[in-house]
Backbone as JSON, one array per atom type, in Angstrom:
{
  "sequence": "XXXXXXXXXXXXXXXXXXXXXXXXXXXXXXXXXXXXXXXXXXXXXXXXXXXXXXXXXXXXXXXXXXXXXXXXXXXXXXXXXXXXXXXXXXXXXXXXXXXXXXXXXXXXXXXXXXXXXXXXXXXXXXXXXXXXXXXXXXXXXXXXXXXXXXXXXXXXXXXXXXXXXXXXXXXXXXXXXXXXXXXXXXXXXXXXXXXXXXXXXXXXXXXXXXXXXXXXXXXXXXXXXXXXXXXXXXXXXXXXXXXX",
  "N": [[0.85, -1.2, 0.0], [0.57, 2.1, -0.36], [1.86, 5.04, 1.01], [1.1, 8.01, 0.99], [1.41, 11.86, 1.62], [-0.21, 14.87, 2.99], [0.57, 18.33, 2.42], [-0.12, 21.14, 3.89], [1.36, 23.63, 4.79], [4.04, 24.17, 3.75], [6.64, 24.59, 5.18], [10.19, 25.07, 5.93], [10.37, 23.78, 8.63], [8.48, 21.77, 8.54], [8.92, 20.52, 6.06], [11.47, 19.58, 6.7], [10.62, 17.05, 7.9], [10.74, 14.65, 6.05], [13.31, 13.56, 5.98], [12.52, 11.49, 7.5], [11.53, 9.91, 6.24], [11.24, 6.45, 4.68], [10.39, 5.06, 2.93], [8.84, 4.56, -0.53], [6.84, 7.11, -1.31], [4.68, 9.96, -2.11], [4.04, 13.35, -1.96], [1.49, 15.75, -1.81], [1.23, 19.03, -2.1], [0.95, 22.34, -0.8], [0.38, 25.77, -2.74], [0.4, 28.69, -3.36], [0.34, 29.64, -6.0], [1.97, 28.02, -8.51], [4.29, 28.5, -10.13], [5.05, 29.18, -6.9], [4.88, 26.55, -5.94], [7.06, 24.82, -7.71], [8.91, 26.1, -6.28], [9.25, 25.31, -4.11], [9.33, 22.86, -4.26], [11.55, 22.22, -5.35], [13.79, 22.35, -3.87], [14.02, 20.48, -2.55], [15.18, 17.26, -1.48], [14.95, 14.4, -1.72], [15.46, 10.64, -2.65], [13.18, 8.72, -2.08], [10.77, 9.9, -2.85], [8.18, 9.53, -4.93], [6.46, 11.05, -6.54], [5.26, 14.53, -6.98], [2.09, 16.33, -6.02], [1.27, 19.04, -7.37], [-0.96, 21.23, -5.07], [-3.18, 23.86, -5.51], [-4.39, 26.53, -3.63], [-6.3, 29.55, -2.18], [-6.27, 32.55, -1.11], [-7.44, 33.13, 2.19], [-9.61, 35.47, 2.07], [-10.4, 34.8, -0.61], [-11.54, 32.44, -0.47], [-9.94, 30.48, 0.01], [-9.91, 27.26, -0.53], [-10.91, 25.07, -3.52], [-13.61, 25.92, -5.35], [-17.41, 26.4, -6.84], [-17.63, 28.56, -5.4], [-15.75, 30.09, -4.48], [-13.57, 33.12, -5.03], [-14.1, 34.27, -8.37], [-11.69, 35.68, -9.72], [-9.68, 34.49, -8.71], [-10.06, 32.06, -9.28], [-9.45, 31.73, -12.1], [-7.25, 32.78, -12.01], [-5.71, 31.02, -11.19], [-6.4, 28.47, -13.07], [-5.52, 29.75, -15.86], [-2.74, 29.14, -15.18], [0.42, 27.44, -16.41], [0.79, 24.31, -16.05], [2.34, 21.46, -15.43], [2.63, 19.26, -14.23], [0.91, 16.8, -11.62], [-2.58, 17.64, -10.22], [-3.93, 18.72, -7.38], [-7.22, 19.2, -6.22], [-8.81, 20.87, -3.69], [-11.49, 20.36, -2.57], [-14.06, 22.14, -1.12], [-16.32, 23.57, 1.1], [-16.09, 27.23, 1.0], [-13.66, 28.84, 3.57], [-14.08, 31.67, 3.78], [-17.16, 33.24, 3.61], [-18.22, 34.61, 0.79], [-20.92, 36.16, -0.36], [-21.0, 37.18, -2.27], [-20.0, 36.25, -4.36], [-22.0, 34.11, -5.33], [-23.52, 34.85, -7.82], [-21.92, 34.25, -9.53], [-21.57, 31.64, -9.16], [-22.85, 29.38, -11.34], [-21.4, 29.84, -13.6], [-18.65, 29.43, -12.42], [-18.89, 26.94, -11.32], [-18.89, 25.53, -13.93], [-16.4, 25.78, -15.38], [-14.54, 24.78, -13.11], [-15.37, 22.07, -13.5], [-14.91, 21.62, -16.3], [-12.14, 22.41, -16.03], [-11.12, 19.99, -14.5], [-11.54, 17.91, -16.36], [-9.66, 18.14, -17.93], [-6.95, 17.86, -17.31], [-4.72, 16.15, -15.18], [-6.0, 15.48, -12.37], [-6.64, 15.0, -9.0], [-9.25, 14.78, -6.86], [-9.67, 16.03, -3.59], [-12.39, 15.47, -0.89], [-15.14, 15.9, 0.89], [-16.27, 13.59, 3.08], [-18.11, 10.43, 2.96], [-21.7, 10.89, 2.64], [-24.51, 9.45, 2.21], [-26.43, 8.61, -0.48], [-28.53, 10.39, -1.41], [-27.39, 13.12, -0.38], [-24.79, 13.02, -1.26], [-25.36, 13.5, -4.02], [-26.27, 16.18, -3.41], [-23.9, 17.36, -2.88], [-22.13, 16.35, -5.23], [-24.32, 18.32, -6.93], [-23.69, 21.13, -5.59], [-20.64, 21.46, -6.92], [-18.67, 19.96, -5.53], [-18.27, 17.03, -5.24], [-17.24, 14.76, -7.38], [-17.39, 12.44, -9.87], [-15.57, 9.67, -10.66], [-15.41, 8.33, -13.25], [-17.08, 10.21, -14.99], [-15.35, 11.98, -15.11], [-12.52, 11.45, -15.24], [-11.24, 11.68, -12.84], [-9.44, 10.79, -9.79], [-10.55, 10.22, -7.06], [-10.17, 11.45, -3.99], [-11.53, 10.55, -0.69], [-12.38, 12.27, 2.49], [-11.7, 10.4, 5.46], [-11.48, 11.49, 8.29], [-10.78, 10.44, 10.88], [-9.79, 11.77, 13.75], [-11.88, 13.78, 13.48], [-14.54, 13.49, 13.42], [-16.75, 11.29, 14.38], [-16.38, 7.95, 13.44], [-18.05, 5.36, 12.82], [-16.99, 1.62, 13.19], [-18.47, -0.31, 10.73], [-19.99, 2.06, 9.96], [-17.37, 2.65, 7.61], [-16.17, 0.61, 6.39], [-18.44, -0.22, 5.19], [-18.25, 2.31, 3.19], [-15.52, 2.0, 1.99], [-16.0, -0.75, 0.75], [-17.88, 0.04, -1.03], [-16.76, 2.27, -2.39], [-14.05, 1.4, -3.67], [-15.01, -0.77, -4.75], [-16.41, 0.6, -7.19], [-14.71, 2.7, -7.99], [-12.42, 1.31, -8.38], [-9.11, 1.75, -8.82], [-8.96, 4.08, -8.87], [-9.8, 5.2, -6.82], [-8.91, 6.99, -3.43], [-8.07, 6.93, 0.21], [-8.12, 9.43, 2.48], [-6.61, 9.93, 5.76], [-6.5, 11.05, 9.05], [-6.13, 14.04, 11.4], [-2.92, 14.3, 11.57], [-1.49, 16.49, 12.05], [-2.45, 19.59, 13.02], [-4.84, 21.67, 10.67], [-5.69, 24.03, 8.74], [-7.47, 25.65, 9.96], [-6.85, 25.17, 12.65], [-7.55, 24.14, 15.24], [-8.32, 21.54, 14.9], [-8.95, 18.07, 16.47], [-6.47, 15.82, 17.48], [-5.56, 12.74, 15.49], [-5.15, 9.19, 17.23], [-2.95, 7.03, 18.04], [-3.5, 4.71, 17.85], [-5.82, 4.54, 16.8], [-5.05, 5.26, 13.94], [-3.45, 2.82, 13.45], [-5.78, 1.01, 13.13], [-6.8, 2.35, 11.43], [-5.42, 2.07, 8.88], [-5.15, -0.43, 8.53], [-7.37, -1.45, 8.02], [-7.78, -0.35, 5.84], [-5.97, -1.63, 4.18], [-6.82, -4.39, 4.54], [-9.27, -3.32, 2.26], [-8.0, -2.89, 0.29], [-6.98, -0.71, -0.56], [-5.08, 0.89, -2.66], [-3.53, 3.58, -2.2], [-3.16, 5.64, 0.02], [-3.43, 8.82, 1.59], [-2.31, 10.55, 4.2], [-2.93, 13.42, 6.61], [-1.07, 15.46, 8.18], [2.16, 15.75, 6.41], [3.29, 17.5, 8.25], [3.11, 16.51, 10.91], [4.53, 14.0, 11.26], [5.66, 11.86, 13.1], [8.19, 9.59, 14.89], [6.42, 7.91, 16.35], [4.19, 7.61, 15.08], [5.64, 7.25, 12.57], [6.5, 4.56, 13.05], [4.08, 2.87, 13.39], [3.24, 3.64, 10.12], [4.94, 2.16, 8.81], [4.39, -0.67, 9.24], [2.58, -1.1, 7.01], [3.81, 0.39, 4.95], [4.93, 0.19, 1.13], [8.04, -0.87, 1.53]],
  "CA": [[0.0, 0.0, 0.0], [1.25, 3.85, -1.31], [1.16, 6.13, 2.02], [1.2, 9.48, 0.74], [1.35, 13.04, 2.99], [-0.44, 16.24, 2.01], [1.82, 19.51, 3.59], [-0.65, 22.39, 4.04], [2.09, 24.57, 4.91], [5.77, 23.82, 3.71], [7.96, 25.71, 5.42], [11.26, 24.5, 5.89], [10.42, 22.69, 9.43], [7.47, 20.47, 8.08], [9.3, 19.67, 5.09], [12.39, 18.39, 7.34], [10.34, 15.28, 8.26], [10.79, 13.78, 5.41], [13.99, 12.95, 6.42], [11.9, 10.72, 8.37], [10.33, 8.75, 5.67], [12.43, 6.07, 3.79], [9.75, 4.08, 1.65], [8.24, 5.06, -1.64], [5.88, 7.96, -1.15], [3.62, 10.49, -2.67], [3.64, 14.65, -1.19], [0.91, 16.65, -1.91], [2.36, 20.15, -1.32], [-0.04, 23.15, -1.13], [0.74, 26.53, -2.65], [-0.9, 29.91, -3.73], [0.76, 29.52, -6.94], [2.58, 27.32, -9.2], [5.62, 29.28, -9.41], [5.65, 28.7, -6.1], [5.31, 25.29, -5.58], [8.05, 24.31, -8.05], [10.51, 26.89, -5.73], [9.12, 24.53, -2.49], [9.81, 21.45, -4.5], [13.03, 22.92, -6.12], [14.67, 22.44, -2.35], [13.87, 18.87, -1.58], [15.7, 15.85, -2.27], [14.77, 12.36, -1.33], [15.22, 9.76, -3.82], [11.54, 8.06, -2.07], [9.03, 10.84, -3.41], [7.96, 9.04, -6.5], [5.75, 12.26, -7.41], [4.7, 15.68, -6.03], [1.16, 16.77, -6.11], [0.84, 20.61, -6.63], [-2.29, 21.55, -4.4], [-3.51, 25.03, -5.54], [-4.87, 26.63, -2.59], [-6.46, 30.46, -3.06], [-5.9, 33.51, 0.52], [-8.89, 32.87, 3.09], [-10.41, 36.17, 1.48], [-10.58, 34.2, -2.05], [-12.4, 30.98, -0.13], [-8.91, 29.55, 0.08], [-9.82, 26.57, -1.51], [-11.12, 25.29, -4.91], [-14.98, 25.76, -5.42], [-18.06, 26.88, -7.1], [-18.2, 29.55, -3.77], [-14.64, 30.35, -4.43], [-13.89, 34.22, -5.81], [-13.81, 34.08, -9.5], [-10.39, 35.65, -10.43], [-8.82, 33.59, -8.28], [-10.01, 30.69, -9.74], [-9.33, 31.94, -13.39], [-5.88, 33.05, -12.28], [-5.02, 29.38, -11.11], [-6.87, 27.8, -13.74], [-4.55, 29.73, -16.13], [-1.47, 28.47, -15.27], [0.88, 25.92, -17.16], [0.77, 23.52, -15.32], [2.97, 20.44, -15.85], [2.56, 18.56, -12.66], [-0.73, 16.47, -11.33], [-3.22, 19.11, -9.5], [-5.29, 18.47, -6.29], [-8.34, 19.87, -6.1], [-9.53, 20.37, -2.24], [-12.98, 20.85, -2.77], [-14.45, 22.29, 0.18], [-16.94, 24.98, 1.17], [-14.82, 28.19, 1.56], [-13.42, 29.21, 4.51], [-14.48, 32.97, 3.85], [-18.28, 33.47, 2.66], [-18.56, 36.04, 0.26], [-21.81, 36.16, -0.87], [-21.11, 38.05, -4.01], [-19.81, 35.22, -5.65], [-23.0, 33.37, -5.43], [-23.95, 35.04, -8.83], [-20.77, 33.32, -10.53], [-21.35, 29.69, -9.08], [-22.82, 28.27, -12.08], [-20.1, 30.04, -14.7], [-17.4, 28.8, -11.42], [-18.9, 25.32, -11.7], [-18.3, 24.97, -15.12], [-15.07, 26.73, -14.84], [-13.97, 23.89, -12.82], [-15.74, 21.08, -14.56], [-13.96, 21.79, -17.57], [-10.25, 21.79, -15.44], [-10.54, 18.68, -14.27], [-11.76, 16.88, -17.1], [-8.55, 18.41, -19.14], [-5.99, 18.07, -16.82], [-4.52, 14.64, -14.52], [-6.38, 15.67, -11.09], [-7.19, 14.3, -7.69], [-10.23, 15.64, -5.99], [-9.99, 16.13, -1.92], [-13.77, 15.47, -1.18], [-15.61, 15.41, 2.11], [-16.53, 11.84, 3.58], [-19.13, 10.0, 2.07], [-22.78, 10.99, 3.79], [-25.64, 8.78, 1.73], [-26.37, 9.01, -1.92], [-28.98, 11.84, -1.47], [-26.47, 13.97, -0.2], [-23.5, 12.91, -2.29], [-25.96, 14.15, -5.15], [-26.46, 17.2, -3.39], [-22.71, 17.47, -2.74], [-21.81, 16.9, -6.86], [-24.36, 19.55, -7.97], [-22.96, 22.06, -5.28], [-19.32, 21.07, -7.31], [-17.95, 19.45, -4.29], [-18.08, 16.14, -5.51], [-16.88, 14.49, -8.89], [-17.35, 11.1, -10.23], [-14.25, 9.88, -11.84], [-15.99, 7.91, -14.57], [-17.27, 11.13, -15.54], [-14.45, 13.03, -14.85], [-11.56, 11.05, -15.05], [-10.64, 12.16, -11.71], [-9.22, 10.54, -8.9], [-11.51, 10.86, -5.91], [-9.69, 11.19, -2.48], [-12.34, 10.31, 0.44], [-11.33, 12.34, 3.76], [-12.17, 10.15, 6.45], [-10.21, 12.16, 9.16], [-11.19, 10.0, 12.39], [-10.08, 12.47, 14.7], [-12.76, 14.94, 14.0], [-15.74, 12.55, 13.18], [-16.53, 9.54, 15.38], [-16.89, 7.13, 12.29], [-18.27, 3.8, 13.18], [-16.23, 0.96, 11.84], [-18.98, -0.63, 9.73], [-19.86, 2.9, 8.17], [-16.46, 3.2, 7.35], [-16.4, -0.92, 5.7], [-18.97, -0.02, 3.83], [-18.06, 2.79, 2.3], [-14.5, 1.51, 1.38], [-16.23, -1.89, 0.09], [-18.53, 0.17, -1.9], [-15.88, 3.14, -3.39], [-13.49, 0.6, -3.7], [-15.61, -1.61, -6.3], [-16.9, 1.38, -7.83], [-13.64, 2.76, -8.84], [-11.27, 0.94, -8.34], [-7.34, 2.55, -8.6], [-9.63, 5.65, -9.17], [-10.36, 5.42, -5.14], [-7.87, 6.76, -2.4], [-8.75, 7.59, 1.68], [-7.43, 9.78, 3.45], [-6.7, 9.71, 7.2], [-6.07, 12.52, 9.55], [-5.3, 14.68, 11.1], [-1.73, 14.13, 12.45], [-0.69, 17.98, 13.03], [-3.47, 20.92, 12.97], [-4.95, 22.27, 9.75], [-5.66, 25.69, 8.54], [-9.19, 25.62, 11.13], [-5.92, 25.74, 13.57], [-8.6, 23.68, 16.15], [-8.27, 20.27, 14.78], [-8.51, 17.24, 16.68], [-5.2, 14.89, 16.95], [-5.56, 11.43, 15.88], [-4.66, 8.87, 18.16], [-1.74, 6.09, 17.21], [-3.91, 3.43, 17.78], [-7.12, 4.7, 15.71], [-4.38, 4.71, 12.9], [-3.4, 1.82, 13.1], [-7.06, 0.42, 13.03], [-7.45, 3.06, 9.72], [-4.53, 1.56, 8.08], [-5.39, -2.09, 8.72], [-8.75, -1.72, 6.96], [-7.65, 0.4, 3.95], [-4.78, -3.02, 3.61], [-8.02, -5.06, 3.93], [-9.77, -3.28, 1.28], [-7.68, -3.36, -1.01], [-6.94, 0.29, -1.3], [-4.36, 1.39, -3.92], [-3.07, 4.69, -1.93], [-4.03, 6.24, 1.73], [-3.18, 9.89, 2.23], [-2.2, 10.99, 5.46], [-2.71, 14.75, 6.83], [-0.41, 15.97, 7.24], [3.31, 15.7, 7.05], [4.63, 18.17, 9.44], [3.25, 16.03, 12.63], [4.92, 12.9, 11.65], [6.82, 11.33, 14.23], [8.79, 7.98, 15.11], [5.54, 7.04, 16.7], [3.27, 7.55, 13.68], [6.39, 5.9, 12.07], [6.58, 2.57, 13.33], [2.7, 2.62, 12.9], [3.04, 3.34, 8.99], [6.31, 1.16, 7.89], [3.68, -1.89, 9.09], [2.04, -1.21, 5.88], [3.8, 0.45, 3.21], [5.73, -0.22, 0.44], [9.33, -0.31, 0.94]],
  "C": [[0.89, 1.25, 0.0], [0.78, 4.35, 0.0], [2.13, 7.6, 1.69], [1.33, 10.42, 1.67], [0.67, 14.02, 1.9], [0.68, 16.9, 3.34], [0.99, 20.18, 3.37], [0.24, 23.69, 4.06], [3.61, 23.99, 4.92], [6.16, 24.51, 3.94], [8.93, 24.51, 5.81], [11.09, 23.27, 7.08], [9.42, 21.54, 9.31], [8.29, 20.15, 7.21], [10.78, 18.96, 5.18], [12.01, 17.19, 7.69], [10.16, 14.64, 7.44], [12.34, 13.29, 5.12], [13.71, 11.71, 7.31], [11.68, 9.69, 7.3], [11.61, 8.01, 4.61], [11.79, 4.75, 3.11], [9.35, 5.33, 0.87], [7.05, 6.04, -0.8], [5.47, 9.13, -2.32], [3.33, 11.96, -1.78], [2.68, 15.33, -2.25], [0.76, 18.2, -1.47], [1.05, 21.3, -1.89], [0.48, 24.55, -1.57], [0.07, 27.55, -3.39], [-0.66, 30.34, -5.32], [1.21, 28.38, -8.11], [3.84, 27.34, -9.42], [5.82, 28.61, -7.8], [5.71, 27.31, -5.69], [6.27, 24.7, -6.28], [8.88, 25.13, -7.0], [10.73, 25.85, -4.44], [9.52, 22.91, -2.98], [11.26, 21.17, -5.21], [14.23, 21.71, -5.1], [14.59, 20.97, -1.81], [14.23, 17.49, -2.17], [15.79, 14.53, -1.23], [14.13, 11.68, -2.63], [13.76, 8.49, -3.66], [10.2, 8.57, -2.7], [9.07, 10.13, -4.68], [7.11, 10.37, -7.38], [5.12, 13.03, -6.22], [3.77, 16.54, -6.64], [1.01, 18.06, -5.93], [-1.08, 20.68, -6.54], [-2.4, 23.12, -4.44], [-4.45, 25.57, -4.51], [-5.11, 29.01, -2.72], [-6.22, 31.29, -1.45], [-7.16, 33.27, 0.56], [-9.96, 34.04, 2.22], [-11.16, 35.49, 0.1], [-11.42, 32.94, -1.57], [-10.99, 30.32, -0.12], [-9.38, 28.15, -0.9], [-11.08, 26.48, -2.7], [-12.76, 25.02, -4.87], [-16.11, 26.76, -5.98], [-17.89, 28.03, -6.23], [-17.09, 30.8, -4.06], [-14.8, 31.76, -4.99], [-13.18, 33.82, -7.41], [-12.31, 34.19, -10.26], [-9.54, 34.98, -10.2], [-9.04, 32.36, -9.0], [-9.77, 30.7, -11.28], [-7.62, 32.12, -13.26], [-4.86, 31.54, -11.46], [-5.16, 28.23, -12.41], [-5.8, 28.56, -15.38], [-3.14, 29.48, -16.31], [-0.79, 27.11, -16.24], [1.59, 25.38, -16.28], [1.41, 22.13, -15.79], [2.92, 19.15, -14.75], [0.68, 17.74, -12.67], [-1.37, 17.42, -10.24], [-3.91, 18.36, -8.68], [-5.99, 19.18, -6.02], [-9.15, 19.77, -4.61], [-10.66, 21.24, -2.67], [-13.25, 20.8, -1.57], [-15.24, 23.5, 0.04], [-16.17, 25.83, 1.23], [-15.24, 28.48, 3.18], [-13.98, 30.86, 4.91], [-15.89, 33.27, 3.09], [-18.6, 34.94, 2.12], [-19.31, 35.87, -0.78], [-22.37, 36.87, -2.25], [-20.62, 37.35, -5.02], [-20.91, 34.29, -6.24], [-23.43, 33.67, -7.37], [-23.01, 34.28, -9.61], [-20.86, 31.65, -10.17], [-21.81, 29.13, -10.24], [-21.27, 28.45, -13.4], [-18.29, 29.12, -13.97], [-17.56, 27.3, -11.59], [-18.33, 24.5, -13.2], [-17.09, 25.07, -15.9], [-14.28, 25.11, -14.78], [-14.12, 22.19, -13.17], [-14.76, 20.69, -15.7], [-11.97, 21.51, -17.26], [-10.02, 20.52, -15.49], [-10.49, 17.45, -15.57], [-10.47, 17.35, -18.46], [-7.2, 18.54, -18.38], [-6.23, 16.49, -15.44], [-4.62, 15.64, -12.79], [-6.85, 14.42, -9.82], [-7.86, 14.96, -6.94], [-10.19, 15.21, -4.2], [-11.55, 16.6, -1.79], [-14.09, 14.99, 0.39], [-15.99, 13.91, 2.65], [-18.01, 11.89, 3.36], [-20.26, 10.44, 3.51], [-23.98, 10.58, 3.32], [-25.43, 9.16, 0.3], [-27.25, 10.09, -1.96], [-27.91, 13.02, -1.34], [-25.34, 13.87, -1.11], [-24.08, 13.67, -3.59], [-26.08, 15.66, -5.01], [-25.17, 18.34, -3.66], [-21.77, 17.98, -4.16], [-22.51, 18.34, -7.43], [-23.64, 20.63, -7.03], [-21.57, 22.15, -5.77], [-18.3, 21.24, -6.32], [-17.4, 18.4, -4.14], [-18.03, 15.45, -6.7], [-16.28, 12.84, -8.77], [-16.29, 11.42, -11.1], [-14.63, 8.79, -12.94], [-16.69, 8.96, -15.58], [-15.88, 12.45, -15.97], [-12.76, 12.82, -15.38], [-10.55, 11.23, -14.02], [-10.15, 10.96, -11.0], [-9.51, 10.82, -8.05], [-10.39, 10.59, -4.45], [-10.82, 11.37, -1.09], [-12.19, 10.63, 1.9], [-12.15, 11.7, 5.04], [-11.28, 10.24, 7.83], [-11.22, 11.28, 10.55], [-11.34, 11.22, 13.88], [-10.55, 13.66, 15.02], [-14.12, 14.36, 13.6], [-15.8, 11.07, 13.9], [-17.35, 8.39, 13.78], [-16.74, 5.87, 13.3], [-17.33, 2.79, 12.26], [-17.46, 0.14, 10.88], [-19.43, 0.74, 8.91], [-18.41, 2.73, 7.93], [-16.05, 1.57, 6.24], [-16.89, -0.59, 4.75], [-19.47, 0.39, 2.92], [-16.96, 2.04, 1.47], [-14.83, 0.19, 0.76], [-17.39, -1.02, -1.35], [-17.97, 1.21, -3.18], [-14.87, 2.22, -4.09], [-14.0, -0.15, -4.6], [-16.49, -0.57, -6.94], [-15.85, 1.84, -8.61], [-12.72, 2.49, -8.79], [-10.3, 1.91, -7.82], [-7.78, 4.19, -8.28], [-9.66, 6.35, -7.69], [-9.32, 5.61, -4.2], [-8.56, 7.51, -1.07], [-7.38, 8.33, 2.26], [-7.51, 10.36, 4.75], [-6.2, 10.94, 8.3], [-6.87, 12.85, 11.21], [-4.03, 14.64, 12.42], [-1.05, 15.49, 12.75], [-2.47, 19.16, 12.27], [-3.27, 21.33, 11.33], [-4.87, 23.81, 9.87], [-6.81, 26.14, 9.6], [-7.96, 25.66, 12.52], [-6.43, 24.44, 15.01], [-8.79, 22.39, 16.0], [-7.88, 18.7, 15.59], [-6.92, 16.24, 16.48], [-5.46, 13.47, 16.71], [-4.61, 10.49, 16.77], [-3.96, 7.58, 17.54], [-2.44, 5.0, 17.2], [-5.5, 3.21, 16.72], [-5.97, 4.6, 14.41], [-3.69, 4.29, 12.56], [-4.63, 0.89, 12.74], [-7.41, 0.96, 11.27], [-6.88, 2.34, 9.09], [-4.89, 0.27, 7.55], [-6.82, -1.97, 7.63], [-9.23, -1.06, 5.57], [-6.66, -0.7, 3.63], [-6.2, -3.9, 3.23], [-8.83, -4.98, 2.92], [-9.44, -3.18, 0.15], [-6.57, -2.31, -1.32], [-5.43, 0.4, -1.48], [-2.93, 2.39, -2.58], [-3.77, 5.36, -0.67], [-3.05, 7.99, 1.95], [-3.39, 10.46, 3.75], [-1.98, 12.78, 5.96], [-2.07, 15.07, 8.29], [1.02, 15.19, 7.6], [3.86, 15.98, 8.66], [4.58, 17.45, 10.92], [3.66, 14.59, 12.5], [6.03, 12.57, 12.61], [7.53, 10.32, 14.09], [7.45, 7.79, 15.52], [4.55, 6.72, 15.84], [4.04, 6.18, 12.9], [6.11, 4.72, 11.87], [5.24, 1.97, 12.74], [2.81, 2.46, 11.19], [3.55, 2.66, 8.19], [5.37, 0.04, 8.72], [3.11, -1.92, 7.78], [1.85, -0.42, 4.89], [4.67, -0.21, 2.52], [7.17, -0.49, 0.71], [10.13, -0.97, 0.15]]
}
């Protein structure tokens, strides 16, 4: 199994712990540019990263991340870029509601419609909550089938801010999992504080339980949030079941 990291914030002391990591991996590196994320990936050499995910990410004023909600130029002046790299798309409500974009959500939806389906993406997508809702979820362009899309769906089932039961959590991963296959990756969290600052810590023994039942299902690839709080104790936990 592929255990990936996203980095929310690379600065130099998160992106020292990957001196830590010495199997095959997978960073998803976030930055307000493109420019800048080649300068943050310029600087880093370990012969384990097999590939580095630029994650376009927009200032809290702009909705920070990528969405119908989002402010328009921002999302035109990302969506411009030449881009050579694979893109992650954190779809999420914004962080800043500015209700004057509302008039642009359908031109923003189709905006971003159109990205993904012309460019090698991976959508960051809330955790599954029924098929009514998942429907409600796609038309708000939050959620994207990758048989439509050709996307790569990433599933965040962050434990330590949702008490997920382990049978929901079975059987979603038995049901994304034979839906799209390779198409399907989870990811687990959160091992150091997001941008919400307020984030639960998971606990070493809930992921080991996550781990164990994304090996059981099969899955492909497990993203872990984030880097910067890996430890030796995480460690030991994730060299049980990746690649090296």
């Amino acid at each position: 199994m592929l255990i990936s990291f996203f980095e929310e914030f690379p600065t130099k002391r998160n992106l020292n712990k990957i001196k830590l990591i010495n199997f095959k991996t997978k960073l998803y590196i976030a930055a307000k540019s493109y420019k800048e994320f080649n300068k943050v990936i310029s600087k880093i050499k370990n012969k384990n990263i097999l590939e580095f995910i630029y994650w376009p990410i927009l200032s809290i004023k702009e909705g920070y991340w990528i969405s119908p909600f989002a402010d328009r130029k921002a999302l035109l002046r990302i969506f411009n870029e030449q881009i050579d790299h694979s893109i992650m798309i954190d779809a999420e409500i914004p962080i800043h509601k500015n209700l004057n974009q509302i008039i642009n959500f359908y031109k923003n939806k189709i905006l971003i419609n159109k990205f993904i389906k012309n460019h090698n993406v991976y959508t960051a997508e809330y955790y599954p909550k029924g098929f009514l809702k998942e429907k409600i979820f796609s038309f708000l362009g939050l959620n994207f089938d990758p048989k439509k899309y050709n996307n790569k769906v990433i599933k965040m089932f962050y434990h330590s801010m949702h008490d997920f039961k382990e049978r929901f959590i079975r059987k979603h991963l038995k049901y994304y999992s034979n839906k799209y296959k390779n198409k399907f990756l989870i990811a687990y969290g959160v091992i150091a504080k997001g941008i919400g600052g307020n984030e639960p810590i998971l606990s070493l023994k809930q992921l080991d339980k996550d781990l164990s039942l994304a090996k059981e299902y099969n899955i492909k690839e497990v993203v872990i949030f984030r880097l910067g709080g890996l430890n030796k104790k995480y460690l030991n936990i994730i060299k049980k079941y990746v690649q090296i």
